[in-house]
mmCIF file of the N, C-alpha and C atoms, coordinates in Angstrom:
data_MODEL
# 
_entry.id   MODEL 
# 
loop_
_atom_site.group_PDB 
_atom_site.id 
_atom_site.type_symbol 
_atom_site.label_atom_id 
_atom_site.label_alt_id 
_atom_site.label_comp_id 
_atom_site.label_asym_id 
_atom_site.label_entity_id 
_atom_site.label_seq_id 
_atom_site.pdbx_PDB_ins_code 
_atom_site.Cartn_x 
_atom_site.Cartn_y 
_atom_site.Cartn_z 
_atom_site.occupancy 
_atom_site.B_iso_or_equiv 
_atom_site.pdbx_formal_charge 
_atom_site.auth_seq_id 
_atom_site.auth_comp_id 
_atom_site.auth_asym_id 
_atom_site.auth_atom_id 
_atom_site.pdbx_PDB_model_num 
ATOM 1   N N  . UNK A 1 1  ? 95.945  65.455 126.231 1.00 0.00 ? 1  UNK A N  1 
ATOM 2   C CA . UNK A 1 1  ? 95.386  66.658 125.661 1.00 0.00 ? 1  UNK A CA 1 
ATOM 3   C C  . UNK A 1 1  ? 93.923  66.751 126.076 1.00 0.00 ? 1  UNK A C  1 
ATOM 4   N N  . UNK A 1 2  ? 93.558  68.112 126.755 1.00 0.00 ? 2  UNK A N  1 
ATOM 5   C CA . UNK A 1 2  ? 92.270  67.728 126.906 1.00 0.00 ? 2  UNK A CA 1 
ATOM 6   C C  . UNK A 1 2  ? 91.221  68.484 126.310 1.00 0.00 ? 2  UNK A C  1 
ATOM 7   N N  . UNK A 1 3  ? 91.746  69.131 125.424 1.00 0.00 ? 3  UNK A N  1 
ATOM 8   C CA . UNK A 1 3  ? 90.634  69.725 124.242 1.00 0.00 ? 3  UNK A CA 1 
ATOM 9   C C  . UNK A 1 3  ? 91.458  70.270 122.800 1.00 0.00 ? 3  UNK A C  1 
ATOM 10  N N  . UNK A 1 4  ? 90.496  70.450 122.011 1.00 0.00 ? 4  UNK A N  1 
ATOM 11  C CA . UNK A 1 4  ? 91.350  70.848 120.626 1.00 0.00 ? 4  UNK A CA 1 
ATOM 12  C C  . UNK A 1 4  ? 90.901  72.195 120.944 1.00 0.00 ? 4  UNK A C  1 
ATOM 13  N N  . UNK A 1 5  ? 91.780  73.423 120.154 1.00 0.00 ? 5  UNK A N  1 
ATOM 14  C CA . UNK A 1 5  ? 92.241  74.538 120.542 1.00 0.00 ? 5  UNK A CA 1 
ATOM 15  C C  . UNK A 1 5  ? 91.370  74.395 119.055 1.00 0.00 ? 5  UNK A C  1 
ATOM 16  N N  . UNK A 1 6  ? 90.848  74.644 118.078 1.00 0.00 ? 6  UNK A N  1 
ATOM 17  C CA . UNK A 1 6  ? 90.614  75.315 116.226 1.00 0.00 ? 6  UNK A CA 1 
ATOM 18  C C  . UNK A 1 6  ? 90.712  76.282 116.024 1.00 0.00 ? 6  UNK A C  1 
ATOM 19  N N  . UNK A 1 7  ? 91.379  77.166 116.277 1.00 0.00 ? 7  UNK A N  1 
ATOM 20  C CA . UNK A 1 7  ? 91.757  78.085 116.187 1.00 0.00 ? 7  UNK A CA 1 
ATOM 21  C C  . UNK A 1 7  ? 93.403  78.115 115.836 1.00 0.00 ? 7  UNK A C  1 
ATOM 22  N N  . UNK A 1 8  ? 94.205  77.356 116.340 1.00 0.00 ? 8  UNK A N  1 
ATOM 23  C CA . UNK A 1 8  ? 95.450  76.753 116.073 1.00 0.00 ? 8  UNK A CA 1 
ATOM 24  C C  . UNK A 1 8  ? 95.163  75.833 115.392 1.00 0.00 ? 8  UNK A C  1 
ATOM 25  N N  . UNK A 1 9  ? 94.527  75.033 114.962 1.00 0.00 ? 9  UNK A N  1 
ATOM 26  C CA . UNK A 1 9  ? 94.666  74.245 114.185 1.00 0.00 ? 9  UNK A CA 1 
ATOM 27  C C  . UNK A 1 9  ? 94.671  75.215 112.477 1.00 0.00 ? 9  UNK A C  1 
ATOM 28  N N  . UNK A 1 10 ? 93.634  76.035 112.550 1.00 0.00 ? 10 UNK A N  1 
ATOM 29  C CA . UNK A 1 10 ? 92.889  76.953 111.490 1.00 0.00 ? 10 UNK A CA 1 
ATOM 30  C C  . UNK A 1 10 ? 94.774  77.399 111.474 1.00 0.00 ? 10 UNK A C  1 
ATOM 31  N N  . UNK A 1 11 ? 95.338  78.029 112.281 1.00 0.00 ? 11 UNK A N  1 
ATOM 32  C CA . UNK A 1 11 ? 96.426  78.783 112.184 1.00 0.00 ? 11 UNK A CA 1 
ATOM 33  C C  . UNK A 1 11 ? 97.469  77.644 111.594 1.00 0.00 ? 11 UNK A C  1 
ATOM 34  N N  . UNK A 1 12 ? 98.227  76.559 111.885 1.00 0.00 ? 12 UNK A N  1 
ATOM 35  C CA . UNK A 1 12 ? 98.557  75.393 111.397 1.00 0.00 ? 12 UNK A CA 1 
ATOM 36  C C  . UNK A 1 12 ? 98.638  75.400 109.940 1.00 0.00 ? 12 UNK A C  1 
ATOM 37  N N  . UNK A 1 13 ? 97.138  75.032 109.680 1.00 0.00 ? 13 UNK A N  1 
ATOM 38  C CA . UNK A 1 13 ? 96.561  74.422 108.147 1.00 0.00 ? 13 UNK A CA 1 
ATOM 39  C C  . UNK A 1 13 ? 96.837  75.784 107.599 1.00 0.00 ? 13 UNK A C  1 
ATOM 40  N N  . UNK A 1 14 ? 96.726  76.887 107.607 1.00 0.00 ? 14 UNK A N  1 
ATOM 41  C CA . UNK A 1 14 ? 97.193  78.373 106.970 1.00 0.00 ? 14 UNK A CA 1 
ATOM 42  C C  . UNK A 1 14 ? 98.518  78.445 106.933 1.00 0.00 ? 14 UNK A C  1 
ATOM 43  N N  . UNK A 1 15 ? 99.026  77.899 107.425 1.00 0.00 ? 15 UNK A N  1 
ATOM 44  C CA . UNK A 1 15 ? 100.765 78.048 107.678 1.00 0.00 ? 15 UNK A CA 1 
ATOM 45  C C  . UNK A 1 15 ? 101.301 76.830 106.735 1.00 0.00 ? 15 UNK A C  1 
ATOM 46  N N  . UNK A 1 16 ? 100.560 75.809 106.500 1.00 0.00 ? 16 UNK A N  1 
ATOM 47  C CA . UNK A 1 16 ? 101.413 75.385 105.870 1.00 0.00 ? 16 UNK A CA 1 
ATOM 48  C C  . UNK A 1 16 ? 100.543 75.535 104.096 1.00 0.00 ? 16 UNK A C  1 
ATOM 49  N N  . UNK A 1 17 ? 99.784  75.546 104.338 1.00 0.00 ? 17 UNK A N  1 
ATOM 50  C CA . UNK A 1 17 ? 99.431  76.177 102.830 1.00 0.00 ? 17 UNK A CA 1 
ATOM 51  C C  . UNK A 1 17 ? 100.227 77.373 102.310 1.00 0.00 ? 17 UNK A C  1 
ATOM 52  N N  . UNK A 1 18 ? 100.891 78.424 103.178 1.00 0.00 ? 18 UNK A N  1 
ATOM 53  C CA . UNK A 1 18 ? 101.524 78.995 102.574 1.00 0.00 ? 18 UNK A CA 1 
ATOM 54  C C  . UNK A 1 18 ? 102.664 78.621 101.968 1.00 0.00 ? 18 UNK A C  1 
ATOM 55  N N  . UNK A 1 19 ? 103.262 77.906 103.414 1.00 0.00 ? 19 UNK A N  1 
ATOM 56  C CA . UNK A 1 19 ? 104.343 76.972 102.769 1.00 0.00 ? 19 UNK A CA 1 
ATOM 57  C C  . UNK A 1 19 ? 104.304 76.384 101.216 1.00 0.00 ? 19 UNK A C  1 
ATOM 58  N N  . UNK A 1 20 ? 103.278 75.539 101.148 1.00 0.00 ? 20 UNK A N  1 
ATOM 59  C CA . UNK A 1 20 ? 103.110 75.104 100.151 1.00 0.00 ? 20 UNK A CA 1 
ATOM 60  C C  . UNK A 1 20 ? 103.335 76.325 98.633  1.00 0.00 ? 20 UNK A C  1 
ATOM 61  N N  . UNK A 1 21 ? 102.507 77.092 98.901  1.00 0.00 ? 21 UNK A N  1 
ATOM 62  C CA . UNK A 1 21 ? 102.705 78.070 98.248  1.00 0.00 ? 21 UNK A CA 1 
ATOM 63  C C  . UNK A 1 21 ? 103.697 78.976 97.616  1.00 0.00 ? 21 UNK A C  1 
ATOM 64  N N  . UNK A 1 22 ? 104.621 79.055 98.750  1.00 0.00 ? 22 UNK A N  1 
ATOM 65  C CA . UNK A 1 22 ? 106.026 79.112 98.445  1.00 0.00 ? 22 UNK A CA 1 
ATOM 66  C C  . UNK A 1 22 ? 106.715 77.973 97.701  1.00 0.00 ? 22 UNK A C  1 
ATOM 67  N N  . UNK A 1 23 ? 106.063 77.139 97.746  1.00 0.00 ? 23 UNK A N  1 
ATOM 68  C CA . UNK A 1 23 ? 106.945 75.995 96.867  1.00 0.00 ? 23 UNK A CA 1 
ATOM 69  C C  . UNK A 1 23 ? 106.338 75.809 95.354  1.00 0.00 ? 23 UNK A C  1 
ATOM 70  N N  . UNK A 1 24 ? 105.136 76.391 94.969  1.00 0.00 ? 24 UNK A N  1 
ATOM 71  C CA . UNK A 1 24 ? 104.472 76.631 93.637  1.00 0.00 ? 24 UNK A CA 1 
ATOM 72  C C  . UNK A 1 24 ? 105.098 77.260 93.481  1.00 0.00 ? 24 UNK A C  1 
ATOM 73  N N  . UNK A 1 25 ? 105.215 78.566 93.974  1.00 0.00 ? 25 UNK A N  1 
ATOM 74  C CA . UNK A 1 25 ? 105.955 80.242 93.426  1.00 0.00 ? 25 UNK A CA 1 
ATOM 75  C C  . UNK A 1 25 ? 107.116 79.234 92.687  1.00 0.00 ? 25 UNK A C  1 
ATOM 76  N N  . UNK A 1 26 ? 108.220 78.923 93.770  1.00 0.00 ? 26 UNK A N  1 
ATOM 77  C CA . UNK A 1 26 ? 109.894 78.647 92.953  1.00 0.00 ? 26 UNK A CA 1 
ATOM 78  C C  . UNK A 1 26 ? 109.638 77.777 91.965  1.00 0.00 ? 26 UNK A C  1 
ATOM 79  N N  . UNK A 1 27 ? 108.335 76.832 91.501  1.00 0.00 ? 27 UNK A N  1 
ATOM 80  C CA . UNK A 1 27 ? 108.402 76.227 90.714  1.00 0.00 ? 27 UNK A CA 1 
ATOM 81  C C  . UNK A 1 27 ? 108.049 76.911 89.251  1.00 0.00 ? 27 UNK A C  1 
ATOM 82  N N  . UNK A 1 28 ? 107.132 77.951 89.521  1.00 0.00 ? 28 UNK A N  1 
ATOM 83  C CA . UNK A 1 28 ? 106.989 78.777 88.555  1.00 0.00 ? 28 UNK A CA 1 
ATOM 84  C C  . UNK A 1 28 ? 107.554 79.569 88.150  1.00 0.00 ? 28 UNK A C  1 
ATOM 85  N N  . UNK A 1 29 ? 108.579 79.749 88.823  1.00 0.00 ? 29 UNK A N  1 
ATOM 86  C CA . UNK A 1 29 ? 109.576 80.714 88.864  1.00 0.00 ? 29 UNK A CA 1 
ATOM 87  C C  . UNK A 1 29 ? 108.717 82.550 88.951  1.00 0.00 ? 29 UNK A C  1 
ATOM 88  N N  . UNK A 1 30 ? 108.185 82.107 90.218  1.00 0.00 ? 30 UNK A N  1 
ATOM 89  C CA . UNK A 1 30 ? 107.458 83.615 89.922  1.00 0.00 ? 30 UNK A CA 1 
ATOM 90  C C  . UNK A 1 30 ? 108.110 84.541 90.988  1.00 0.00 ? 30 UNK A C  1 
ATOM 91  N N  . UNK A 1 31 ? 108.730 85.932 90.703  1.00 0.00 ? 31 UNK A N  1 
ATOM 92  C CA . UNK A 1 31 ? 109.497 85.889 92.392  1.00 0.00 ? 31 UNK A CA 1 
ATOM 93  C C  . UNK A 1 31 ? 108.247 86.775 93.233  1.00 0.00 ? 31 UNK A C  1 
ATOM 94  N N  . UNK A 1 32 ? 107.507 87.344 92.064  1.00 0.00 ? 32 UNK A N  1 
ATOM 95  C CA . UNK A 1 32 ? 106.068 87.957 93.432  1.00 0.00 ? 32 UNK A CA 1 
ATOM 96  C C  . UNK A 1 32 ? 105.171 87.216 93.986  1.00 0.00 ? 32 UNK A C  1 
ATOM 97  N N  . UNK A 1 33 ? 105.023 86.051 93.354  1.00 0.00 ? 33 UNK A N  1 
ATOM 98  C CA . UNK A 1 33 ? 103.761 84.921 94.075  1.00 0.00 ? 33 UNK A CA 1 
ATOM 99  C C  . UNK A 1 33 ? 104.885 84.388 95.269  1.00 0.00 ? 33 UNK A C  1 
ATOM 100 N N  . UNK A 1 34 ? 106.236 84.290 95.113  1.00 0.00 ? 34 UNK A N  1 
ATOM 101 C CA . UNK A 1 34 ? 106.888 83.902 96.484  1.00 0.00 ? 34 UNK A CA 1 
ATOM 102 C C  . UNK A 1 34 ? 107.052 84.840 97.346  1.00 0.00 ? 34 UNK A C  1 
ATOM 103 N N  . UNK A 1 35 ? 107.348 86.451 97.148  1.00 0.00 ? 35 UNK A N  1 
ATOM 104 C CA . UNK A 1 35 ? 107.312 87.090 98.159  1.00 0.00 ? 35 UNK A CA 1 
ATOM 105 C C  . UNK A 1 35 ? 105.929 87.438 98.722  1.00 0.00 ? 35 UNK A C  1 
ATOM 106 N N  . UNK A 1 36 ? 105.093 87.316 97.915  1.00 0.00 ? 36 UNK A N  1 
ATOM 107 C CA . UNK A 1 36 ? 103.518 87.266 98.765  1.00 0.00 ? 36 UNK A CA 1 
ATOM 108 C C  . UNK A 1 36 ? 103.412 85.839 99.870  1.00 0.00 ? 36 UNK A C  1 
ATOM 109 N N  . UNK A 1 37 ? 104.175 84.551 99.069  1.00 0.00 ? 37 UNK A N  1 
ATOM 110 C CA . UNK A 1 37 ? 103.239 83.738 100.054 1.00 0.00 ? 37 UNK A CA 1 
ATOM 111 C C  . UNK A 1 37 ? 104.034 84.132 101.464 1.00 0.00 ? 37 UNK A C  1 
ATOM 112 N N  . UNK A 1 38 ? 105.283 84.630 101.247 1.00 0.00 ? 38 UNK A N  1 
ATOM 113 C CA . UNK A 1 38 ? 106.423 84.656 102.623 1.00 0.00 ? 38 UNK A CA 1 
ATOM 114 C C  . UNK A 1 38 ? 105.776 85.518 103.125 1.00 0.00 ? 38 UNK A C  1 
ATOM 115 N N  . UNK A 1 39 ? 105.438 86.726 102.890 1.00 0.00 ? 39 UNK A N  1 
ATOM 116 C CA . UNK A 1 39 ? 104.418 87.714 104.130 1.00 0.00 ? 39 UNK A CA 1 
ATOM 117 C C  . UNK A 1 39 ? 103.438 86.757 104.264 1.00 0.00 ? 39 UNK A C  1 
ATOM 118 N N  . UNK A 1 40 ? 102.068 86.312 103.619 1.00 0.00 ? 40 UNK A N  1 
ATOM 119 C CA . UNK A 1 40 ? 101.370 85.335 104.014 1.00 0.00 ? 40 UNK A CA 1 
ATOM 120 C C  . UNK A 1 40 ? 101.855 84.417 105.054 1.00 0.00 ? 40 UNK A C  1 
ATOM 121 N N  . UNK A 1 41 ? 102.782 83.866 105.149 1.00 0.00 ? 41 UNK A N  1 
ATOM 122 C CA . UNK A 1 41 ? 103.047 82.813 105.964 1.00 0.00 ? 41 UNK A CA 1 
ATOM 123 C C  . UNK A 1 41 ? 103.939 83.657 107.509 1.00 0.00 ? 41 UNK A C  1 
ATOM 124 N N  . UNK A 1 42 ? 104.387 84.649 107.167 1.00 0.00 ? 42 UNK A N  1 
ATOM 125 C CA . UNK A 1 42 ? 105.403 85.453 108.306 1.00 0.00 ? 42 UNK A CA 1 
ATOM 126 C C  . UNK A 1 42 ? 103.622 86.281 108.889 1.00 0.00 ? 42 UNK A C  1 
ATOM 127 N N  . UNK A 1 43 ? 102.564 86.749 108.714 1.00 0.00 ? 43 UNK A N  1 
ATOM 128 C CA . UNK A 1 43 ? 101.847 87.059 109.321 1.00 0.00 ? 43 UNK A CA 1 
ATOM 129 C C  . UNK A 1 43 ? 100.668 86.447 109.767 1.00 0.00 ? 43 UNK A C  1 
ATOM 130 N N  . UNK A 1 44 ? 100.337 85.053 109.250 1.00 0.00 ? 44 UNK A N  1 
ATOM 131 C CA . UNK A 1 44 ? 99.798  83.790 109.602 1.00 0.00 ? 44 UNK A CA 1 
ATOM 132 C C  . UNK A 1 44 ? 100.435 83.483 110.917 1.00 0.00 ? 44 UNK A C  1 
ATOM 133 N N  . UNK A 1 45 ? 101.345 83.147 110.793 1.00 0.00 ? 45 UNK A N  1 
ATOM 134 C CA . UNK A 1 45 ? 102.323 82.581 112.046 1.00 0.00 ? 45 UNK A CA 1 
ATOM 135 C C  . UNK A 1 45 ? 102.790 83.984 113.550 1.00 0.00 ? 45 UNK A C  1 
ATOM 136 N N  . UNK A 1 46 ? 102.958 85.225 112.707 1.00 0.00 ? 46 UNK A N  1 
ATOM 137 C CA . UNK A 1 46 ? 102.692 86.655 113.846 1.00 0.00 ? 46 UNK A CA 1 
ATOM 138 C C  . UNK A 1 46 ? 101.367 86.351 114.987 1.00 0.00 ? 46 UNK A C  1 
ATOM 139 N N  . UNK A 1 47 ? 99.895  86.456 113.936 1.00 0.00 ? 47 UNK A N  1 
ATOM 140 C CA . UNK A 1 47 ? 98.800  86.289 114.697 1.00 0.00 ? 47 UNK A CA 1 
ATOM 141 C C  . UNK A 1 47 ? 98.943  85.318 115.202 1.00 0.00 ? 47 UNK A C  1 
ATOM 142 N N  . UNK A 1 48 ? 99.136  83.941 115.194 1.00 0.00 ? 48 UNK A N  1 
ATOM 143 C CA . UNK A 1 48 ? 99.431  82.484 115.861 1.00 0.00 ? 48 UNK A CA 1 
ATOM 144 C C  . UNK A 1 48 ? 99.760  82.753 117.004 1.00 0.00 ? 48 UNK A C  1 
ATOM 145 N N  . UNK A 1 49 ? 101.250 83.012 117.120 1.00 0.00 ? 49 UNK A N  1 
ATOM 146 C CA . UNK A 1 49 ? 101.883 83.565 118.298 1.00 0.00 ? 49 UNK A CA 1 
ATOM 147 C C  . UNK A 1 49 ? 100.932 84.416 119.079 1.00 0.00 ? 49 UNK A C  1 
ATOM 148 N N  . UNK A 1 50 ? 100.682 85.413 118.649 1.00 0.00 ? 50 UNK A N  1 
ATOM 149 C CA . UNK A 1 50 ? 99.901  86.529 119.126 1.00 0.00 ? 50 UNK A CA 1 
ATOM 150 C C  . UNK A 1 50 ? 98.774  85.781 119.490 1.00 0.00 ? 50 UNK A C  1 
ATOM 151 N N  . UNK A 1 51 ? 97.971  84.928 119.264 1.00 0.00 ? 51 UNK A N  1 
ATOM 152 C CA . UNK A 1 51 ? 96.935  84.543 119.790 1.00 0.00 ? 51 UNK A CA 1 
ATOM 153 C C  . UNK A 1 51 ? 97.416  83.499 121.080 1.00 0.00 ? 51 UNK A C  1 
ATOM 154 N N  . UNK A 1 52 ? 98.415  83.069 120.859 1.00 0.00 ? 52 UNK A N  1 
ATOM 155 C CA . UNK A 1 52 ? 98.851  82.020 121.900 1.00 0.00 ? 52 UNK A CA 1 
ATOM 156 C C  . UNK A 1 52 ? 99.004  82.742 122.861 1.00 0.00 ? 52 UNK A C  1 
ATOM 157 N N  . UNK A 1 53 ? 99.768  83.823 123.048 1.00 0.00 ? 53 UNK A N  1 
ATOM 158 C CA . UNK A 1 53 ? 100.421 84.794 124.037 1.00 0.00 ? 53 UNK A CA 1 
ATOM 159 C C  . UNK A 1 53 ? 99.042  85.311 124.630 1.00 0.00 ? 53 UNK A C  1 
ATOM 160 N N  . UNK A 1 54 ? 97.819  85.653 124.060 1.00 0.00 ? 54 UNK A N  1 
ATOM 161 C CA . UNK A 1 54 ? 96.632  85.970 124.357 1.00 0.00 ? 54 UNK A CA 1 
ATOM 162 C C  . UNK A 1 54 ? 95.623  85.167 125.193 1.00 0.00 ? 54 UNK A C  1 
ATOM 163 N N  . UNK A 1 55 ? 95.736  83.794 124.925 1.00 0.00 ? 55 UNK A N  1 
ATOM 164 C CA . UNK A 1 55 ? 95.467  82.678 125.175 1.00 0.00 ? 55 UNK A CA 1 
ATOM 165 C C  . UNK A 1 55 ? 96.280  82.401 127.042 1.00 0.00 ? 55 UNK A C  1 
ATOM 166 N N  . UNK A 1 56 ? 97.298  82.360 126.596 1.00 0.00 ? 56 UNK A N  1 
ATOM 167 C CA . UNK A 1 56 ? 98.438  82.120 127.886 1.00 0.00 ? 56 UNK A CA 1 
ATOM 168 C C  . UNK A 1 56 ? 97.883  83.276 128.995 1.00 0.00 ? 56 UNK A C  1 
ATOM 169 N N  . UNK A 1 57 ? 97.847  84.335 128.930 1.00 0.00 ? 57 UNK A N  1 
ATOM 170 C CA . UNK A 1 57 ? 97.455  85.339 129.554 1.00 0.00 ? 57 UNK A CA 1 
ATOM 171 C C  . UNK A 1 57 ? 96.071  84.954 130.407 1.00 0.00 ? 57 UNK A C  1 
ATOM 172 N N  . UNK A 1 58 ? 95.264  85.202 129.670 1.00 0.00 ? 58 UNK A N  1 
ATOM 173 C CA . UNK A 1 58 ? 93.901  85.059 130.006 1.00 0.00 ? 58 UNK A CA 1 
ATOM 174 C C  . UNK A 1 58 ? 93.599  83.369 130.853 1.00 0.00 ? 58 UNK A C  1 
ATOM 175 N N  . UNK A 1 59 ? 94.852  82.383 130.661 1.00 0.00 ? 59 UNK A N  1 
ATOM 176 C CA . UNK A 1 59 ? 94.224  81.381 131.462 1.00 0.00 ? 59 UNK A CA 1 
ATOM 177 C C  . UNK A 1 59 ? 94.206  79.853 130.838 1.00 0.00 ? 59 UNK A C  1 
ATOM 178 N N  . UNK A 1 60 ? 93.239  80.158 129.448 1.00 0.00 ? 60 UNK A N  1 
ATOM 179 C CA . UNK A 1 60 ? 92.961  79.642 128.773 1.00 0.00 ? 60 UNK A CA 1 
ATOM 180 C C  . UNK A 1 60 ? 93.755  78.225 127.932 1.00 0.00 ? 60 UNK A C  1 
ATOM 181 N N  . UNK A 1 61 ? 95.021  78.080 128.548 1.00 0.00 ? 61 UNK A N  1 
ATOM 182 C CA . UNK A 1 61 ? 95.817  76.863 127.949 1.00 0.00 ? 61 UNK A CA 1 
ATOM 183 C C  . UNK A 1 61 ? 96.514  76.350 129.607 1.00 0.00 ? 61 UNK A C  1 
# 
């Protein structure tokens, strides 16, 4: 590996905090704190991609 990307990492650590998040919700049994964290985590992971694909383009990986 010859450099850290932080920007994916930032994307990563957001992704799984949502995760996480989703796993408070079912414990609370809350069903809107789980359908928030699932968009949270489905558009965390959109931009990810989207930045990778941006990334790939330009050279940059």
């Amino acid at each position: 590996m010859k450099n850290i990307k932080w920007i994916f990492v930032l994307y990563a650590v957001l992704s799984a905090v949502c995760i996480m998040g989703i796993g408070i919700a079912i414990s609370e049994k809350s069903l809107f704190l789980a359908i928030l964290a699932v968009a949270a985590w489905i558009s965390v992971m959109g931009y990810g991609f989207k930045t990778k694909k941006k990334f790939r383009e330009e050279g940059k990986l």
